[in-house]
N, C-alpha and C positions, 0 to 999 in steps of 0.2 A: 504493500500500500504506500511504500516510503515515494515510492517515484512515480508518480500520480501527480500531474502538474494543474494549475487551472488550465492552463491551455486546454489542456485535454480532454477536463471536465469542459469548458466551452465545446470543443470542437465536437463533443458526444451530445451536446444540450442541442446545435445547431443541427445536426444530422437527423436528430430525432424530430425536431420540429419540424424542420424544411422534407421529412423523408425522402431524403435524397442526399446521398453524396456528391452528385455533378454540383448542386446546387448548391450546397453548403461548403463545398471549394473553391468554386466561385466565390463567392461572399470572404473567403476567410484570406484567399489568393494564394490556395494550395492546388495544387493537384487530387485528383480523385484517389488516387493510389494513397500518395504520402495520407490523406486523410482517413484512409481503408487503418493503411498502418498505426496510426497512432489511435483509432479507437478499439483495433485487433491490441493493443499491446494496451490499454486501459483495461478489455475485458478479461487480458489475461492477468493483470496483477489483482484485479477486484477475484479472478475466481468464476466468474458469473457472466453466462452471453445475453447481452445486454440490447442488443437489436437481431432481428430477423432482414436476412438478407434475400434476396430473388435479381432475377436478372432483371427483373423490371421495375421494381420495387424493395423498398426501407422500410420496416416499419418498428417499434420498441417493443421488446419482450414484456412482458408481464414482467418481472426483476427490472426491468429498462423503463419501463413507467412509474416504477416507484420513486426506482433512483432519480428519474428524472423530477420528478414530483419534488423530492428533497433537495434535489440539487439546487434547482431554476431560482427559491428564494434565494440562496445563498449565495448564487450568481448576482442575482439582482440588489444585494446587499452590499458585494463587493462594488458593483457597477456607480451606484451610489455615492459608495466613499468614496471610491475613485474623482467623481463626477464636484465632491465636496472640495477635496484637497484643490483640484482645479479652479472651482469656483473662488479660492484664495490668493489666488497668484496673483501677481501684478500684471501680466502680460497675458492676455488671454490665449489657453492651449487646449488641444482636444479635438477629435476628429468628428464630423459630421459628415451624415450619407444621405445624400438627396437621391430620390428616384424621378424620376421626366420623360415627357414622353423623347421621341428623338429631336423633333423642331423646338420645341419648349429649352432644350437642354443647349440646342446650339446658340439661341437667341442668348441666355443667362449665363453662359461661358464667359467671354470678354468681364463681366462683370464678377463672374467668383477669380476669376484671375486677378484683377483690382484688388476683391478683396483679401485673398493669398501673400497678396505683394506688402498687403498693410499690417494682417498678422501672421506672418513667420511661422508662429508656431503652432497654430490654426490647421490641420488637413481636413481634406476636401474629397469624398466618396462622390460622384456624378455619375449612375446605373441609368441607364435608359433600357424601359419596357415599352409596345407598345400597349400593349394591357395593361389593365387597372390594377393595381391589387392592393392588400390591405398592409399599407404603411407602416402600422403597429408591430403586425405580425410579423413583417418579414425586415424588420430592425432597422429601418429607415427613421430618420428625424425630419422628414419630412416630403412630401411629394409635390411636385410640379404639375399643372393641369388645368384644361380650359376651367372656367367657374362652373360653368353648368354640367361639366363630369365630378367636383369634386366630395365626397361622401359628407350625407350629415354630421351635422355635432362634431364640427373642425372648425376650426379658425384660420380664416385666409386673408391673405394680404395680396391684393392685387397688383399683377406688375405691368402690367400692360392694360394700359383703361381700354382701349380697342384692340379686336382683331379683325381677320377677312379669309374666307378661301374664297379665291377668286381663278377665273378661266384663264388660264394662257395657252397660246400657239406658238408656233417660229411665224415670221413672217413668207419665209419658204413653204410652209404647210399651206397655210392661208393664199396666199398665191394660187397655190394648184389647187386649193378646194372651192374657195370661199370664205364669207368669216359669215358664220349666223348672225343672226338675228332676234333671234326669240328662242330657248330651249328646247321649241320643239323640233327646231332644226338639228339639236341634237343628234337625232335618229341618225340622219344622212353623214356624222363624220365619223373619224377614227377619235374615240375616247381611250386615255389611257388612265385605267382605275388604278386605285393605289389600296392594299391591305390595312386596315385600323384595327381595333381591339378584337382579339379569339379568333384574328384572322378574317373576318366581314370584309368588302368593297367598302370604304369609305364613301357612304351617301352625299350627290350631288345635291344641294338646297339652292332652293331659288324662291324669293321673295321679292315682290312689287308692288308698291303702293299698299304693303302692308300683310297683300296675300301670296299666301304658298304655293308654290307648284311642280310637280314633277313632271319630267321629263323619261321619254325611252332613251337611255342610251344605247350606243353602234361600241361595242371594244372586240378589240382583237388585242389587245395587252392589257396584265393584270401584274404591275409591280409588287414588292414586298412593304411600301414602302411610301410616303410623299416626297422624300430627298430623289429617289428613283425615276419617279412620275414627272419633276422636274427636270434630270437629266432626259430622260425621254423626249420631251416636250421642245428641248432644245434641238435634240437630232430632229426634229421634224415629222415623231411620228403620228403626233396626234393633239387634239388639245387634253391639258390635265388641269386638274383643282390641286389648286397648292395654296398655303396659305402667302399671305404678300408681302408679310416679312422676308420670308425665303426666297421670292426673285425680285427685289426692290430694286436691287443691281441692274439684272437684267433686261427690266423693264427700259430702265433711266439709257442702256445703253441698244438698247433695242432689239438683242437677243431675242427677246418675247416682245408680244404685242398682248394685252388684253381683252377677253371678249365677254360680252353680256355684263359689261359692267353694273347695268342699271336691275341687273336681277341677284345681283351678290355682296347684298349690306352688309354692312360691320357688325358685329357683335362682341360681346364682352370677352376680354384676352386672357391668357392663362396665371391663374397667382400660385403661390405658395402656400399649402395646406399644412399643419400639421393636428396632432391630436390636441384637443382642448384640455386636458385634465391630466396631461404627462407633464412631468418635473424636467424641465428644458434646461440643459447642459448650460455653462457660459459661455460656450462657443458658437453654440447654436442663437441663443440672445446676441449675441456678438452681431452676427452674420441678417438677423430683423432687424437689428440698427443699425446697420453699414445700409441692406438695400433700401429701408425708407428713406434714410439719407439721400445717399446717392441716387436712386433715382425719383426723388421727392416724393413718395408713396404718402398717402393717410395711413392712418390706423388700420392694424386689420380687424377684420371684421369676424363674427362669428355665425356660422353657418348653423340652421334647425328646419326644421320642416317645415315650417313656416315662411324661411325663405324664399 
């Protein structure tokens, strides 16, 4: 039992949660193997197998839910002090893990860089999903994401008052097709869809004078992706919905052209969620006071079902 490290106990608490080793290697920035290893050589000094293994699946033995049961306080105990000691320093230090979608992440980049540059001893986790998932759970200090994706009973801080998906083309596509006019000319071009959450086609919206409409789309490509659907859009295979932060360049230098402008309003941009009733690091406090600052943000706000 002498060599039995916390790591260890972490790296068996994370396994068991996340069930999965791919998973909890990731996170830990181990290899699958090296983490096999070190909870193989945990359940050899406890005596006791502590998880169930299969080729497809993780899951905690019966002895492996106990321990973990006992253990998780005592992790979170430590995590605490830890979290304490930090909160006394002069210089604030301590890592924080944002999760974002992939555009959300590219856009807030330049700015955790800024703020990296101002606290030194500050590290910075930046995970991009496209799917949702629960922040709490999967040890994030917070998530990135339009407003109207992000879960009740959170607090967010909006960083972008406005966003847009909006249509582009090359001016080469356009040329040899056309540029529509209204969405229902849709039908007739090459659409290229892009992948959003659990793998779905990111839905095309279109709004005028208030009302909604859809449109048939034409695709013969189906990216993984809206950074994809961009590059796509540039080769001239078709028109794509990208948001307009992502080709603001492009536009300005005419790579893309815009179309249906008048059917793809702005709406509310992506803020920074985290849980409402979680004990927030100093680092993390740190990192909601740098971006109201810097990028003049209000207050955040708190999110219920009534919103």
């Amino acid at each position: 039992m002498s060599g039995i490290s916390l790591r260890d106990l972490e790296a068996f608490a994370l396994v068991a949660e996340r069930r999965s080793f791919r998973a909890a290697a990731r996170e830990l920035g181990l290899s699958p193997s090296a983490l096999s290893y070190i909870v193989s050589m945990l359940e050899a000094n406890t005596g006791v197998q502590l998880l169930h293994r299969t080729t497809r699946n993780v899951s905690p033995t019966e002895a492996g839910e106990q321990f973990l049961a006992r253990v998780r306080p005592a992790l979170g105990a430590i995590s605490d002090a830890m979290r304490f000691t930090q909160d006394h320093r002069d210089v604030p230090a301590g890592r924080i893990r944002l999760n974002a979608s992939e555009g959300a992440a590219e856009r807030i980049l330049p700015d955790l860089l800024t703020f990296m540059d101002r606290y030194p001893d500050i590290a910075v986790d930046l995970v991009t999903y496209d799917r949702l998932i629960d922040i709490a759970a999967e040890g994030f200090d917070a998530g990135i994401r339009l407003q109207e994706a992000v879960p009740q009973d959170m607090v967010a801080l909006p960083l972008w008052r406005r966003a847009a998906l909006i249509l582009v083309a090359s001016p080469s596509y356009l040329e040899r097709n056309g540029t529509p006019t209204k969405p229902a000319d849709l039908s007739g071009h090459a659409c290229v869809r892009s992948n959003y959450a659990a793998n779905r086609p990111l839905e095309w919206e279109f709004v005028k004078d208030g009302r909604p409409q859809r449109a048939k789309l034409s695709s013969r490509l189906l990216v993984g992706n809206v950074a994809l659907a961009r590059l796509a859009a540039l080769g001239g295979a078709g028109i794509a919905y990208v948001s307009d932060w992502s080709v603001h360049g492009d536009l300005e230098d005419g790579r893309l052209v815009q179309v249906l402008a008048d059917w793809t309003p702005d709406f509310e941009g992506n803020c920074l969620y985290y849980p409402r009733h979680r004990q927030q690091s100093v680092a993390f406090r740190t990192l909601i006071h740098f971006l109201r600052n810097h990028l003049s943000l209000k207050s955040p706000i708190e999110l219920s079902e009534q919103s």
